[in-house]
N, C-alpha and C positions, 0 to 999 in steps of 0.2 A: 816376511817379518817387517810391521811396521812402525817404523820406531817412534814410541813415545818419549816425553820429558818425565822421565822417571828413572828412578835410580833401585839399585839392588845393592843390600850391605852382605859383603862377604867375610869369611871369617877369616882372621889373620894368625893361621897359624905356620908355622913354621917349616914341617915338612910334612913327608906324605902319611895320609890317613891310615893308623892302625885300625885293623877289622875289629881287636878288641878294644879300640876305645871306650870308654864309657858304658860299658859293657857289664848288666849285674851279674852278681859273684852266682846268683843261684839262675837258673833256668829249669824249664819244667820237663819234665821226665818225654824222652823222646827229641828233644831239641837238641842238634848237632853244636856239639859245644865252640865257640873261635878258635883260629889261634891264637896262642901268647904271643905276646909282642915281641918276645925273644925272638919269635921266629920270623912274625912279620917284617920286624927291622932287618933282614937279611933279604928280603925282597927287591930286585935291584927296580929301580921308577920306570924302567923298561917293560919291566910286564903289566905294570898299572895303565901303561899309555896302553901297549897292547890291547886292556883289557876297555878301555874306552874308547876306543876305536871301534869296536863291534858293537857300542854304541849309535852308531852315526846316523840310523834311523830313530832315534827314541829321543827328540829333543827337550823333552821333560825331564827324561834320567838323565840326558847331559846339564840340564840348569839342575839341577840339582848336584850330581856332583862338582860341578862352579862351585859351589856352597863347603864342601867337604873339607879342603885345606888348601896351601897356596901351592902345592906343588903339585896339585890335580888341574889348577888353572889353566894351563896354558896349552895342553891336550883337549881340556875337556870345551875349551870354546873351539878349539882349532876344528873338532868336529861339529860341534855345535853349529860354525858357519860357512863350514863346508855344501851345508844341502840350506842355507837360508840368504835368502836375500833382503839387504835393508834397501827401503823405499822411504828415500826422502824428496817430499812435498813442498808445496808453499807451505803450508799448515806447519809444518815441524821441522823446516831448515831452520829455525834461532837454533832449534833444543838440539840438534845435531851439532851444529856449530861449538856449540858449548863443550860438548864431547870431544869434538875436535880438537879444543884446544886444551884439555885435560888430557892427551894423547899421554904424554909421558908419566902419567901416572899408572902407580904398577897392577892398578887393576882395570885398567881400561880396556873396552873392547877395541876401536879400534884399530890396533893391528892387525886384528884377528880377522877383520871382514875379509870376506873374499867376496862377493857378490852384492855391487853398489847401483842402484837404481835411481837418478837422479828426474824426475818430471815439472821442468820447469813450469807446467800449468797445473800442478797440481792432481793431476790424474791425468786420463785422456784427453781431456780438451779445458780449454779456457772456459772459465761463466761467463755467460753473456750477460752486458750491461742489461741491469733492469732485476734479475733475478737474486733473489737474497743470498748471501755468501761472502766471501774475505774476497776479493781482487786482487790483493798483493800476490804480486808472482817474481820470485826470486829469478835475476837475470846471469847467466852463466860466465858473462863478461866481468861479474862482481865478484861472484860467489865461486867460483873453481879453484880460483888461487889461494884461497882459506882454506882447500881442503888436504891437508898435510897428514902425513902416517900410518899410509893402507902399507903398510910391507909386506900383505900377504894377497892385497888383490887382485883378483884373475877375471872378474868379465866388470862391464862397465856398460851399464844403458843409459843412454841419453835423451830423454824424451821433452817432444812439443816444442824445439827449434823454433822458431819464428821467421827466421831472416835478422835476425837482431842478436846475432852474434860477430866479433871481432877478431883480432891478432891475439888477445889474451887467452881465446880459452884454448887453442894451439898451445901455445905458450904454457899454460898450466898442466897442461894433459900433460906434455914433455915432460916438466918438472915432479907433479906430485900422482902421476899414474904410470909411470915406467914399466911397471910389472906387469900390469894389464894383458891379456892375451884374445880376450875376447871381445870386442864393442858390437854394440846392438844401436842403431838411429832409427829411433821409434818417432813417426807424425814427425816429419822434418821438414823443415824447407829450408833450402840454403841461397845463401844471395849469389853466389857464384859456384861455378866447378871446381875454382882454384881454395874455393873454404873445404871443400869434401874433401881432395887433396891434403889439405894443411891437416888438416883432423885425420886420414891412416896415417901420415910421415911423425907425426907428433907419437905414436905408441912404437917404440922398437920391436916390440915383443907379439905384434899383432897374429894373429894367424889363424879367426874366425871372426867372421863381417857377417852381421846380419843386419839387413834394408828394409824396416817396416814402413811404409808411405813416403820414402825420402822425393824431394821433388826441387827442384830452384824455380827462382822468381820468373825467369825466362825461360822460353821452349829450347829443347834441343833438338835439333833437325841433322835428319841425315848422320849419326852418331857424331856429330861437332855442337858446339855450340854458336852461338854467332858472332863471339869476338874472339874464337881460337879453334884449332882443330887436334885431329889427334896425335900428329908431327911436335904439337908442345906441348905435350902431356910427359906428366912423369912416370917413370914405372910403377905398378900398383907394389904392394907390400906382398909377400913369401905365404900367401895364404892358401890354406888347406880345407876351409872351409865358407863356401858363400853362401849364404842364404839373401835372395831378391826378390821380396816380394813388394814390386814396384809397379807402376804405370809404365805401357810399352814403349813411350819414345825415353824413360829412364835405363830401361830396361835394353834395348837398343844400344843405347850410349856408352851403358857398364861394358857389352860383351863387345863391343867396335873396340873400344879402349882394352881390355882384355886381351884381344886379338893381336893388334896391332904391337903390345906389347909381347906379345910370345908368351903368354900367363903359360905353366903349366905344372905347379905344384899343389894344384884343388885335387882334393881328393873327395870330398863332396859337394855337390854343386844345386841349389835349388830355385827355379824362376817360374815363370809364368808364359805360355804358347797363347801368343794373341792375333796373331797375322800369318801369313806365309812370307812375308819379306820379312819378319824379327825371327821368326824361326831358321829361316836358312841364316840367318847373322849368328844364333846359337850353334846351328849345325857346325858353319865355319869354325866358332871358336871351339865345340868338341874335337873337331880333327884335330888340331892343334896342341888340345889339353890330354887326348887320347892315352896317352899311357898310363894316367896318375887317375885320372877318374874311374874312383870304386861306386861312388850313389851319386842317383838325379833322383831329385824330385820335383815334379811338376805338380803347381799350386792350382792353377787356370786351365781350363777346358776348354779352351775356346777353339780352335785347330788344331792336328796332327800334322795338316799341309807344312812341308819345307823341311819336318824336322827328319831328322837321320841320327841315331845311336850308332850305327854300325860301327864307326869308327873308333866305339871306347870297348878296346878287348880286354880290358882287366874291369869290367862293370860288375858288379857282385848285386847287388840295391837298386831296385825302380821303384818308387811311388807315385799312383799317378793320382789326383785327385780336385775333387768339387766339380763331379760331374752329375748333371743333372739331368734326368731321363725326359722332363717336360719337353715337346721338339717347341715351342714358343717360346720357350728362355732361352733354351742352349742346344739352337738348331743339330750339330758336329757333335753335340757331346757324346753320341747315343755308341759311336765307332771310333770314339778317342783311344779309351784302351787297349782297342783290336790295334787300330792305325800305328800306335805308338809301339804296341812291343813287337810290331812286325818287324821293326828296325833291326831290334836289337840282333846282335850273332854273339854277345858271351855267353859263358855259362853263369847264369844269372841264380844265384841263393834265396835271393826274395823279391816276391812281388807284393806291395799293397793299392788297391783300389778303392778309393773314397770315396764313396756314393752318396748323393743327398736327396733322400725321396721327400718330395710335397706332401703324397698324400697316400700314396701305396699301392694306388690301384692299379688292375690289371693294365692299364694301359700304358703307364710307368715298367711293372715288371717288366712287361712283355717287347718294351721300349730296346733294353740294351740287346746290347750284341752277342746273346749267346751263343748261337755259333761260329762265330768269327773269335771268342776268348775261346771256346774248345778245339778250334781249329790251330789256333797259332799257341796253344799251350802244349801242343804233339810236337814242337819243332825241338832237334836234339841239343835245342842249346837251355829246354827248361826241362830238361832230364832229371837235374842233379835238386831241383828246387827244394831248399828245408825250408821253406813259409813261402804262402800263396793264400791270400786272405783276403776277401769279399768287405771293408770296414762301410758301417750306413747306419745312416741316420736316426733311423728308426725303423719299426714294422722287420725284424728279425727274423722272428719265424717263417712270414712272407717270402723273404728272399732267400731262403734256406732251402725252403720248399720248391721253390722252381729253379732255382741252380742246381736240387738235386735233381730235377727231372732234364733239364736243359742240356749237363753237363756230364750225364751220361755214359758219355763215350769216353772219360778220365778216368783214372784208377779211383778208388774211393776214395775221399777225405784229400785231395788235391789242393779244392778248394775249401778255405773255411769262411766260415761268417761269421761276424764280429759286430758288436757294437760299439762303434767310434768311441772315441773318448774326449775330453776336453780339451785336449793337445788339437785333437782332430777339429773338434766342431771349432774351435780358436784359427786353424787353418796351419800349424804348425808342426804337423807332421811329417 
């Protein structure tokens, strides 16, 4: 949902909507007459909420019932922004703002949000001088501290960081995002480690991190950085959920820091195998996280060398994915998925395999490792498997047809084939 400078007049009425409202005296033969309000007024507001609740997919029927009366209001946005997210821009931080400070009015949305998306560039990326467009780009050091009376907010994206963030927006997040439980640093660059820091200790309530491009101005070597190491780090926050989908010396640095602190209340964990020295740094910090880790998913293909699951015996969820069958892009990918679920020893519920074919051709199919997936899908720990899904690109039928011939030696329908989704092709699976 992206929010315009527009406004919606609601109707001020008093309490909850009777069925026979306004309702003509005659109806035509067959038509199931209302109730009389005799008996609607006996209706306790308990089952209206109920009954807009099973709304939560039909965002239409919910702005519409907005409209019905004032005592359907504050159910019917609660689902309303339950499954939507507001996305404010350069373009339309004033017209937010404005809202903002309307908070205490009794028809405002605001409380209601629960899913705030703030992109201080205006989308993905900044315009580049030269090219026609607004350049005004609202700065977070200004603008955070303005944004007063989410009481119902639970994730919070941050996007297109610069380096040109301060002590304020810590500071604001503390004060007017409290509730928060989920933050997302989309295209980030931070000037230090100790700003990434200030930004999880700022939300108390944190307990899903997800890292879309995060990076600082300076390299991190060796999982330190060069004016500190992981001896003055603080502990990370009580999270249950990582998602890292970062560059490997970031990547590196998250799970050294991880480690070192005894992390072990993830219960899903999702990154990227770029080397055999950051993989065994993951491997270390699985041993460690081993009892709480239910899902890994792997973003990046790049090697299986160093990694070991063995150690997560409560693992339920593997996805492993963006492997590419071309051997001139992604030499390793071809034995990624054999390599990797050799690891595993739990009893594993699902597996998904994200495949991106180029072009389709035999040389592609014939590319993966069909007998090394039929091989190590016989081991007694993927006995119990309720989903085991083939997801790709495109050319479906292709890869249908030769998994069925391939995979042979599996009970039927083992494996299924699927066509990615936009979660998938976005890399967010």
């Amino acid at each position: 949902m992206v929010l315009k400078d527009s406004s919606v007049e609601l109707r001020n009425d008093s309490g909850p909507a009777h069925l026979s409202d306004n309702m003509p005296s005659r109806t035509a033969p067959g038509i199931v007459h209302p109730l009389p309000r005799s008996l609607t007024d006996l209706i306790p507001l308990e089952i209206y909420e109920e009954i807009l609740s099973q709304l939560s997919s039909s965002p239409l029927t919910l702005n519409s019932c907005c409209l019905v009366c004032k005592a359907w209001i504050p159910a019917s946005r609660y689902w309303l922004f339950s499954a939507s997210k507001v996305l404010v821009l350069r373009t339309n931080v004033d017209a937010f703002l404005r809202l903002v400070n309307r908070r205490d009015d009794p028809f405002s949305i605001i409380p209601f949000i629960q899913h705030l998306a703030l992109e201080q560039g205006g989308s993905h990326r900044l315009p580049f001088w030269g090219v026609h467009g607004d350049y005004y780009a609202f700065q977070f050091d200004d603008f955070l501290k303005r944004f007063h009376g989410f009481a119902s907010l639970k994730s919070l994206r941050l996007g297109w960081i610069r380096a040109d963030i301060g002590s304020p927006v810590p500071v604001a997040l503390r004060s007017n995002f409290s509730t928060v439980n989920e933050l997302e640093l989309n295209s980030v660059v931070l000037s230090s480690v100790q700003q990434f820091f200030d930004i999880l200790h700022s939300l108390p309530n944190l307990v899903v991190l997800s890292l879309s491009g995060l990076s600082f101005e300076y390299e991190i070597v060796d999982g330190r950085t060069y004016n500190s190491s992981l001896e003055s780090t603080p502990a990370p926050p009580a999270l249950r959920v990582l998602k890292a989908n970062v560059k490997e010396s970031v990547t590196h640095f998250l799970f050294s820091w991880l480690s070192y602190h005894k992390m072990r209340s993830l219960e899903t964990v999702a990154f990227g195998l770029f080397s055999e020295r950051t993989n065994e740094i993951l491997s270390r910090f699985l041993r460690e996280s081993s009892p709480f880790v239910k899902a890994i998913k792997i973003w990046d293909a790049y090697t299986a060398a160093g990694i070991d699951l063995s150690p997560c015996v409560h693992l339920e969820v593997v996805r492993l994915g963006w492997i590419c069958l071309l051997l001139q892009i992604a030499p390793g990918s071809v034995r990624f998925a054999t390599e990797v679920l050799q690891t595993v020893t739990s009893p594993l519920k699902e597996i998904m395999i994200v495949i991106r074919l180029e072009k389709g051709g035999n040389d592609e199919l014939e590319a993966f490792d069909w007998a090394g997936l039929a091989l190590v899908l016989q081991k007694p720990c993927f006995r119990g498997l309720e989903t085991s899904k083939l997801s790709v690109s495109g050319y479906k039928d292709a890869v249908e047809q030769v998994a069925k011939e391939r995979l042979s030696a599996l009970p039927e329908k083992v494996v299924e084939v699927i066509q990615w989704t936009m979660e998938e092709s976005a890399g967010r699976w």
